[in-house]
C-alpha positions as CSV (number, residue, x, y, z in Angstrom):
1,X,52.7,140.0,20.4
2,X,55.9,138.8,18.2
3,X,55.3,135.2,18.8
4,X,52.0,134.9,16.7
5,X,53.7,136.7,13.5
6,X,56.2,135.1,13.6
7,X,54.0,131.5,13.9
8,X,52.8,133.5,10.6
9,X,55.9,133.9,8.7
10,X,57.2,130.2,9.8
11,X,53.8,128.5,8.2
12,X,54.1,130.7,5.0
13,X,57.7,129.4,4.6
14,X,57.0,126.0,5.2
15,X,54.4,126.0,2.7
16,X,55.8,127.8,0.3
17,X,58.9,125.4,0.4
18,X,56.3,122.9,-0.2
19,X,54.6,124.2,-3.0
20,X,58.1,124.8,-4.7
21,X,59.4,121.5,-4.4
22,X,56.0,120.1,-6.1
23,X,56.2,122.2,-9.2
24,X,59.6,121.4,-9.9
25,X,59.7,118.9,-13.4
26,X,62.1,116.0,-13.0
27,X,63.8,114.9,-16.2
28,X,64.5,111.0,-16.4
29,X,66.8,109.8,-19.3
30,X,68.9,107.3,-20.4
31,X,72.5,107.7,-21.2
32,X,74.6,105.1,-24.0
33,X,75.8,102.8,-21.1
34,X,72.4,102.2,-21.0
35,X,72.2,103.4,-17.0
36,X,68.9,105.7,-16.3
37,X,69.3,109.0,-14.8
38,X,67.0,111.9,-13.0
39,X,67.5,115.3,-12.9
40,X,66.4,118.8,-12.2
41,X,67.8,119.5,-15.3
42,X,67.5,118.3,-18.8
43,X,70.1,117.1,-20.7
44,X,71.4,119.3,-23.7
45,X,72.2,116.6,-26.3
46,X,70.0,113.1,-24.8
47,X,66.3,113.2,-25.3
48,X,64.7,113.4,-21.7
49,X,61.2,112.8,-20.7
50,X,59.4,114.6,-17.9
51,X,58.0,113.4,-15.4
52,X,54.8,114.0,-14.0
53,X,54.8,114.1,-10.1
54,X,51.4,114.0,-7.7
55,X,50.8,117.1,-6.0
56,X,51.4,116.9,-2.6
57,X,48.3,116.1,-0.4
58,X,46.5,118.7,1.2
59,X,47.6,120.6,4.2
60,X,45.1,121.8,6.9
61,X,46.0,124.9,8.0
62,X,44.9,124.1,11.6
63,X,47.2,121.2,11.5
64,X,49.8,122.7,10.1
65,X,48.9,125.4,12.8
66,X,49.4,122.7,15.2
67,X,52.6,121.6,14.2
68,X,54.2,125.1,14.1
69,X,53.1,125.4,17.9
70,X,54.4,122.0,18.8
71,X,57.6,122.8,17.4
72,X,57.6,126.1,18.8
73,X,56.9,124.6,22.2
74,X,60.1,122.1,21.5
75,X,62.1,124.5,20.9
76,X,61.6,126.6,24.0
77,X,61.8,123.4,26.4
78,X,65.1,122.8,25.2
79,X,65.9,126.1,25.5
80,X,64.7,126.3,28.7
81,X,66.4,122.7,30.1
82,X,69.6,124.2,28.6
83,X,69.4,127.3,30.7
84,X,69.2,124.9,33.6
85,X,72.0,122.9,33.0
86,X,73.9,125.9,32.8
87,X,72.6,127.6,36.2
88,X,73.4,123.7,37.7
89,X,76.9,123.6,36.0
90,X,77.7,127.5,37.3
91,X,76.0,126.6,40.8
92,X,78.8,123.4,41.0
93,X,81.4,125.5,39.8
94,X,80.9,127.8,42.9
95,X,80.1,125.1,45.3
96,X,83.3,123.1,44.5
97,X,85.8,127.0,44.8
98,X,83.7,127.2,48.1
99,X,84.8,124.2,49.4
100,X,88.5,124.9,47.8
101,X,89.0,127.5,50.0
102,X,87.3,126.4,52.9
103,X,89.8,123.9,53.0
104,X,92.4,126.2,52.5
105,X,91.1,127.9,55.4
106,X,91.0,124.7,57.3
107,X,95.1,123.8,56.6
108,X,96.0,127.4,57.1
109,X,94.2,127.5,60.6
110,X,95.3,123.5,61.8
111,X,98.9,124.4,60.6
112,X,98.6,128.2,63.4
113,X,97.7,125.9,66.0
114,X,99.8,123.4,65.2
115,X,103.1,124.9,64.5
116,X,102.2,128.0,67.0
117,X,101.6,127.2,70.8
118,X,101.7,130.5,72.2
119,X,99.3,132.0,69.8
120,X,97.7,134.8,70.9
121,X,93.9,135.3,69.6
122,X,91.3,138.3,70.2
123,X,87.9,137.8,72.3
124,X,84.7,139.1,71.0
125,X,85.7,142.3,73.8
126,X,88.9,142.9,71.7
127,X,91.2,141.6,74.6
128,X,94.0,139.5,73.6
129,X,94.6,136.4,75.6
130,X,96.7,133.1,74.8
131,X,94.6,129.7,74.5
132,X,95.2,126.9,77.2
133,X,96.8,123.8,75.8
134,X,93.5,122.3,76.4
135,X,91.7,124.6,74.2
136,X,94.6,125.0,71.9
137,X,94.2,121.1,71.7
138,X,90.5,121.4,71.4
139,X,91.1,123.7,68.2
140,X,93.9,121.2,66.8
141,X,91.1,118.6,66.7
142,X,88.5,121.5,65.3
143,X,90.6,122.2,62.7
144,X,91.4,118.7,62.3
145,X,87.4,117.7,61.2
146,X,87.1,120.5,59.4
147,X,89.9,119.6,57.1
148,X,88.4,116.4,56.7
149,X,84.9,117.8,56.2
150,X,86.5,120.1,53.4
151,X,89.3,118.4,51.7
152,X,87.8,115.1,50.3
């Protein structure tokens, strides 16, 4: 409901910006080192003559129209591929503090079975049991990958 007023009030600008800039009167004159100037303004002690400018060709309002909504439409793509590249940018942020502490968690655990043969370690039951060195070993090499897989 906004969009189309303000389409409204963007045209009306644009045009009247037009329309101002093709009434102004441009002053040329010449100054005693003989070099011609333009201006806005007339001198106050150098006679200037105006000059007369064409008026600006027509504008079709349906072009103009046109142009508004192409803009418009530019202007929310880029918005909209900007918003993406921030969602990507915050997505790799997390990724790469993921994989950050996953590999902290991957030294921390090959360093306990490492450093720690007798570790103890709770089943799924909540019995407490040491591992065998085959499955301790089995763990060291677990651990191993994983600090591979995570630590690049």
């Amino acid at each position: 409901m906004f969009i189309p007023h303000l389409r409204l009030v963007c045209l009306t600008f644009m045009l009247s910006l037009f329309a101002t800039a093709a009434f102004a009167e441009i002053y040329k004159w010449v100054d005693e080192n003989g070099q011609t100037h333009y201006s806005q303004q007339a001198p106050r002690d150098i006679p200037a003559t105006v000059i007369e400018t064409p008026p600006p060709p027509a504008i079709d309002p349906n072009i103009a129209q046109q142009q508004v909504d192409e803009l418009i439409s530019q202007q929310e793509d880029e918005d909209q591929l900007q918003l993406e590249q921030q969602n990507q940018q915050k997505i790799e942020a997390e990724n790469i503090a993921n994989q950050q502490r996953n590999c902290k968690i991957a030294q921390q655990q090959l360093e306990q079975y490492q450093n720690n043969p007798g570790r103890r370690i709770m089943d799924a039951d909540g019995n407490v049991t040491r591992l065998a060195e085959e499955e301790r070993q089995q763990k060291i090499q677990e651990s191993q990958e994983n600090v591979t897989k995570y630590c690049q």
